[in-house]
C-alpha positions as CSV (number, residue, x, y, z in Angstrom):
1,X,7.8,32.6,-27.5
2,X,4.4,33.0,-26.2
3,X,1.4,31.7,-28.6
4,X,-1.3,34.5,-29.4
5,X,-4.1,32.4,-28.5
6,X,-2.4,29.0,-26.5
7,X,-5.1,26.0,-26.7
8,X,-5.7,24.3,-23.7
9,X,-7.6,21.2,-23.0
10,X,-10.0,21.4,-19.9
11,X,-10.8,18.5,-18.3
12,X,-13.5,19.4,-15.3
13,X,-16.7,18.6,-14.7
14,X,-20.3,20.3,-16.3
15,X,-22.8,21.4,-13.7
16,X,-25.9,22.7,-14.8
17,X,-26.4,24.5,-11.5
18,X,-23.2,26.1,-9.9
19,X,-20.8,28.9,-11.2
20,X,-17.7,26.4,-11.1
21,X,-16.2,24.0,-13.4
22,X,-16.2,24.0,-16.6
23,X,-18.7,26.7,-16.5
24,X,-16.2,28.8,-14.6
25,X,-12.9,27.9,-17.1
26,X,-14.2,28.3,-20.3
27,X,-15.2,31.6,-19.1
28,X,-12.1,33.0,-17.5
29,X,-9.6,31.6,-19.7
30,X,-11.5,32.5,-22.9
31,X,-11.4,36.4,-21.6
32,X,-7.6,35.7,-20.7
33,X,-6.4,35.2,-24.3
34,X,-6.8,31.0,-23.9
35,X,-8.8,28.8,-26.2
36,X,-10.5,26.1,-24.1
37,X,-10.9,22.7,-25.6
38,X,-13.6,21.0,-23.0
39,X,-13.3,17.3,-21.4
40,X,-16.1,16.7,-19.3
41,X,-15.8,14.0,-16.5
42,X,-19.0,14.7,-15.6
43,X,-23.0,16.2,-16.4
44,X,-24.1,17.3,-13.0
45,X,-27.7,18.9,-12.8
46,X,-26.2,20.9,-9.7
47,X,-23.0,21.2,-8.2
48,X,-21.9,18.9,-5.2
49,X,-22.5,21.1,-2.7
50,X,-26.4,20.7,-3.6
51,X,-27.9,17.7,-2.0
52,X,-30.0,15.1,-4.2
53,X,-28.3,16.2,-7.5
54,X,-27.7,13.7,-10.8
55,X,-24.5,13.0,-11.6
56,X,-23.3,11.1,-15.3
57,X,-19.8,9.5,-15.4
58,X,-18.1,10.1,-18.7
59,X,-15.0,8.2,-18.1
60,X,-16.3,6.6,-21.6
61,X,-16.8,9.6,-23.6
62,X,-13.5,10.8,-22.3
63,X,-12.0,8.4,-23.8
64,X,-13.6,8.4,-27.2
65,X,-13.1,12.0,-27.1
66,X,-8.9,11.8,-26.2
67,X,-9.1,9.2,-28.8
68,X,-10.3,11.6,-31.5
69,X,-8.1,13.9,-30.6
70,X,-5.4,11.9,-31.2
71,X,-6.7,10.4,-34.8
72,X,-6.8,14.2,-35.7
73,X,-3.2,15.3,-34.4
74,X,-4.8,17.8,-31.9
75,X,-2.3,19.3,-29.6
76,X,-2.3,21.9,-26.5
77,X,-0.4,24.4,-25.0
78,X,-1.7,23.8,-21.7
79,X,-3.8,21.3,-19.9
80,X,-5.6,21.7,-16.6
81,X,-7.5,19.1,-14.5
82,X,-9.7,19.5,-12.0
83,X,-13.4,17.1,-10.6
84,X,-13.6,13.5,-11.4
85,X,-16.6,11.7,-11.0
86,X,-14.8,8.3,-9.8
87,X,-11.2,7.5,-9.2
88,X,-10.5,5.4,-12.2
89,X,-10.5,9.0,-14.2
90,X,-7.2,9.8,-12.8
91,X,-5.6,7.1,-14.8
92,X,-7.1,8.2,-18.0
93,X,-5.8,12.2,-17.1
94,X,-2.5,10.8,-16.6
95,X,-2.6,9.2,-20.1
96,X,-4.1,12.3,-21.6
97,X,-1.1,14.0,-20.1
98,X,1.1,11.7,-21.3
99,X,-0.1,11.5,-24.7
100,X,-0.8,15.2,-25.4
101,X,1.6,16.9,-22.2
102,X,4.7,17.1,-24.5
103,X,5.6,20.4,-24.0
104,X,2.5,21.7,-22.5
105,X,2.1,23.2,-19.2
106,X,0.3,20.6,-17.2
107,X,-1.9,22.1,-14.1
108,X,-3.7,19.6,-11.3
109,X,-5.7,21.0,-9.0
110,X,-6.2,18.2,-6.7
111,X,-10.0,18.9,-6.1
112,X,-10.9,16.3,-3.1
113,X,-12.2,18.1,0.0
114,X,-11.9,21.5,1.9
115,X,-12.3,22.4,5.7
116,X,-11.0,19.2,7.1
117,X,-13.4,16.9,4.9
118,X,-13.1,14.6,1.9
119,X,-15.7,15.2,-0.8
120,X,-18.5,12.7,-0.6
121,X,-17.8,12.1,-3.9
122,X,-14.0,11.1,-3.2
123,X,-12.6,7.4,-1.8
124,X,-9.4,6.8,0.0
125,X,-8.6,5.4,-3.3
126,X,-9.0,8.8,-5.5
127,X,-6.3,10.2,-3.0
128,X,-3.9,7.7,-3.8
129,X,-4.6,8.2,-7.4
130,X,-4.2,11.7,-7.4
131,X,-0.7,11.4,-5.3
132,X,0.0,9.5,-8.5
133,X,-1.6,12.1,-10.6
134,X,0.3,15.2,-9.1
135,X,3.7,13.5,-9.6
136,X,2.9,14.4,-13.7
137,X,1.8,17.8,-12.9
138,X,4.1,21.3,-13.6
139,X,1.5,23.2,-11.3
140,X,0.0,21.9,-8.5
141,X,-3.0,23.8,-6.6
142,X,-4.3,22.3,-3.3
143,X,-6.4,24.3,-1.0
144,X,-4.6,23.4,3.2
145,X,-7.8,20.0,2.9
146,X,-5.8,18.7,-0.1
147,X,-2.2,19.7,0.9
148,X,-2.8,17.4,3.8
149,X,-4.5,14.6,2.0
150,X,-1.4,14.6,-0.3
151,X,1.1,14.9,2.0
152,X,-0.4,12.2,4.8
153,X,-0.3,15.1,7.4
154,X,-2.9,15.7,9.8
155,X,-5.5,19.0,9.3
156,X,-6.6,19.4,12.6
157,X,-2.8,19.5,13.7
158,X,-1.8,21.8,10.7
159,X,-4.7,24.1,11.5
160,X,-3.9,24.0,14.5
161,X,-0.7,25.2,14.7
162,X,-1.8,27.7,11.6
163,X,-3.8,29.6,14.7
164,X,-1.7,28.8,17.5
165,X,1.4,30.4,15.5
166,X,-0.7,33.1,13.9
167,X,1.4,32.6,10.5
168,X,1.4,29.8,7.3
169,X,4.6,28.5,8.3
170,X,3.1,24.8,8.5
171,X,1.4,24.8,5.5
172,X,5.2,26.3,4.2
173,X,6.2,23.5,5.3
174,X,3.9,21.0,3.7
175,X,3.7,22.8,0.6
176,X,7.6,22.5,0.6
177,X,7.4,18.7,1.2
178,X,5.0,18.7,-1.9
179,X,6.8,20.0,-4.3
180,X,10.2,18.0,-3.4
181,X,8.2,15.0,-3.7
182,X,6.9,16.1,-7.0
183,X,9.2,18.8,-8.6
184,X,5.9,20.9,-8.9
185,X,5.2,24.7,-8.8
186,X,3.4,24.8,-6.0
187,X,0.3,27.4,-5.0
188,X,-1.5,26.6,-1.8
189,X,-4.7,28.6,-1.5
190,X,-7.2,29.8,1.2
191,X,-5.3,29.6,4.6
192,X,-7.0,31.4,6.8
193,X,-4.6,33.4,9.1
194,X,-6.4,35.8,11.3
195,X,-8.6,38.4,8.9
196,X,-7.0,37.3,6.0
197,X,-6.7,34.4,3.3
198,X,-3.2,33.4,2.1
199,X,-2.2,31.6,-1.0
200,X,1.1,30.4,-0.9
201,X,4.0,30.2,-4.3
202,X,6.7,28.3,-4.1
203,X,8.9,27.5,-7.4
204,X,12.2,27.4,-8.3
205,X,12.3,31.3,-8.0
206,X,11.2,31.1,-4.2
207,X,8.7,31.3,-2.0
208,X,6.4,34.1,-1.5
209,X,2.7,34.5,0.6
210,X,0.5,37.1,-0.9
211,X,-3.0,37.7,1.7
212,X,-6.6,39.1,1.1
213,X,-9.0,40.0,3.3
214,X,-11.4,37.3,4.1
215,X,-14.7,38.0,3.6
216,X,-18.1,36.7,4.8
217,X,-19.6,33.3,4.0
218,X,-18.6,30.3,2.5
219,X,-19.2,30.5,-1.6
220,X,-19.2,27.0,-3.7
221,X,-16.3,27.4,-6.7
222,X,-13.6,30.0,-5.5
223,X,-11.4,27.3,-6.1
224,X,-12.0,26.9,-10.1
225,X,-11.5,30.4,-10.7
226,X,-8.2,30.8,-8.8
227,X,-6.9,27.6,-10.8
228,X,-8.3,29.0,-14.5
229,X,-6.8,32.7,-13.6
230,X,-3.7,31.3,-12.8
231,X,-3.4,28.8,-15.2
232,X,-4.5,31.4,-17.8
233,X,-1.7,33.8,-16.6
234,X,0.7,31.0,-16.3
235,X,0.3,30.3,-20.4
236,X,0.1,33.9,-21.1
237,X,4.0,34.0,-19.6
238,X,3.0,35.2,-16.0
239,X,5.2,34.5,-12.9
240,X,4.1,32.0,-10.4
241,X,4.4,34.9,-7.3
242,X,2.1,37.6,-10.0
243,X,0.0,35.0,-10.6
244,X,-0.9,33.8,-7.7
245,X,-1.7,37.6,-6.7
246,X,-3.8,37.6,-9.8
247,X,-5.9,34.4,-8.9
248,X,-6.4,35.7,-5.4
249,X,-7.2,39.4,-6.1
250,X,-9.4,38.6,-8.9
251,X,-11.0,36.1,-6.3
252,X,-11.9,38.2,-3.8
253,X,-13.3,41.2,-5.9
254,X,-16.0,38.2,-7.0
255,X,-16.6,37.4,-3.4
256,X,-17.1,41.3,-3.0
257,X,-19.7,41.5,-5.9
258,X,-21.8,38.2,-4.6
259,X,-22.1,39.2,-0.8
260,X,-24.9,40.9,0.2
261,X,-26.6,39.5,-2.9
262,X,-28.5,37.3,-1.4
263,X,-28.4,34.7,-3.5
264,X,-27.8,31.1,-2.1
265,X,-23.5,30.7,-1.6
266,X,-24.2,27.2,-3.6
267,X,-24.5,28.7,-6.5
268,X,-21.4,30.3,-6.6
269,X,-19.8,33.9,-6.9
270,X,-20.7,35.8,-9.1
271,X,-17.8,36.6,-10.8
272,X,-19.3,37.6,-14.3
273,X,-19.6,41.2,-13.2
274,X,-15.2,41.4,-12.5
275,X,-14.6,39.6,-15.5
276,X,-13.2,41.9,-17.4
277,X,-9.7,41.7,-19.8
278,X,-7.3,43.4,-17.4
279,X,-7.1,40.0,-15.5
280,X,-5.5,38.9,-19.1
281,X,-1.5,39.4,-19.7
282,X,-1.4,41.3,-23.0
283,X,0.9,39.7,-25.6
284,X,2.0,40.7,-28.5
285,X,-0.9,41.6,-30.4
């Protein structure tokens, strides 16, 4: 039976500057019907995409935080994962997991690069870790950057042969060798196909491709709300293929309300104005 109000822990980073993050999740999934319990990695002053921002590593308040929550028998419905701030934070998610994941439905989104390119902030070593950390995950949710990073396959090739076929049958392909290596749901987002972006389901339902049109411009954070509308539908007892459509229609009406805005893409999309409650799956209220 679905809760009325599932808790979920967050565990993401804070950026003062940026619609993304934490900033994004607590949002979305608070409108969805989910209570978000927050665990930052990290205080930014400005998301990564800034240059010359300030970064603080809480790899030790994280664990004096999981710590407390043990002492006080906190436990979650859900738990979703996104930015760290250094590699050793994947070993303390994975504990987390383990220590409050019984039951709960555990979502990675693998955040380490996107057209091509590692993150600054992300070592060889962090994509080994998070190889690691996926294996724990029920939900995995890597843009076609971290579908390669995870599956040791090449992105210029893959996007390659993405445009040369004209169709997401290589990143099918990846996202199927992903999930057999991990036993993860599996929702690949942003492949660029022609006019339109494609996120990708596969589960033990199927497969299934669902497109929108791509828009304009490159916006900082698209990836945190697809994850927390997903996630959110997930826990309210959505359908990987429905809520994957979800994620990516609710996406690109945010994209629609930021362009033409003129505000810098940096800062994000600005979502606030679509967040409304009929991206929530009602319950039984």
């Amino acid at each position: 039976m679905i809760k009325k109000y599932p808790r979920a822990a967050v565990i993401n980073d804070l950026s003062g500057m940026g619609r993304c993050s934490l900033a994004v999740s607590i949002a979305v999934l608070s409108v969805m019907g989910v209570t978000p319990c927050a665990l930052p990695t990290a205080v930014l002053s400005h998301q990564t995409a800034f240059e010359n921002y300030y970064s603080h590593d809480l790899s030790r308040e994280m664990e004096l935080i999981a710590s407390r929550w043990a002492d006080m028998g906190e436990r979650f419905d859900g738990i979703i994962s996104g930015y760290v701030a250094h590699h050793a934070q994947v070993e303390l998610i994975e504990k987390i997991i383990d220590d409050f994941g019984g039951g709960a439905l555990v979502l990675v989104d693998p955040v380490l690069g996107d057209n091509g390119a590692l993150y600054h902030s992300c070592s060889r070593e962090t994509v080994t870790r998070m190889r690691s950390l996926a294996g724990k995950a029920d939900v995995l949710t890597p843009n076609l950057t971290e579908l390669c990073a995870l599956t040791g396959a090449d992105y210029d090739e893959t996007a390659g042969d993405i445009a040369h076929s004209g169709g997401v049958q290589p990143a099918l392909e990846l996202a199927r060798k992903l999930r057999a290596e991990t036993g993860a749901k599996i929702a690949v987002t942003g492949v660029s196909v022609g006019n339109t972006l494609c996120n990708l389901s596969l589960d033990e339902n199927g497969e299934g491709v669902t497109s929108n049109e791509k828009i304009g411009g490159c916006f900082s954070g698209t990836g945190d709300i697809f994850s927390s509308v997903l996630f959110g539908s997930l826990l309210m007892g959505g359908d990987l293929q429905g809520s994957v459509k979800r994620a990516g229609d609710f996406v690109t009406a945010a994209i629609k309300n930021t362009v033409g805005s003129g505000e810098d893409p940096r800062y994000g999309v600005r979502f606030e104005g679509v967040l409304r409650g009929d991206i929530r799956i009602k319950n039984n209220e």
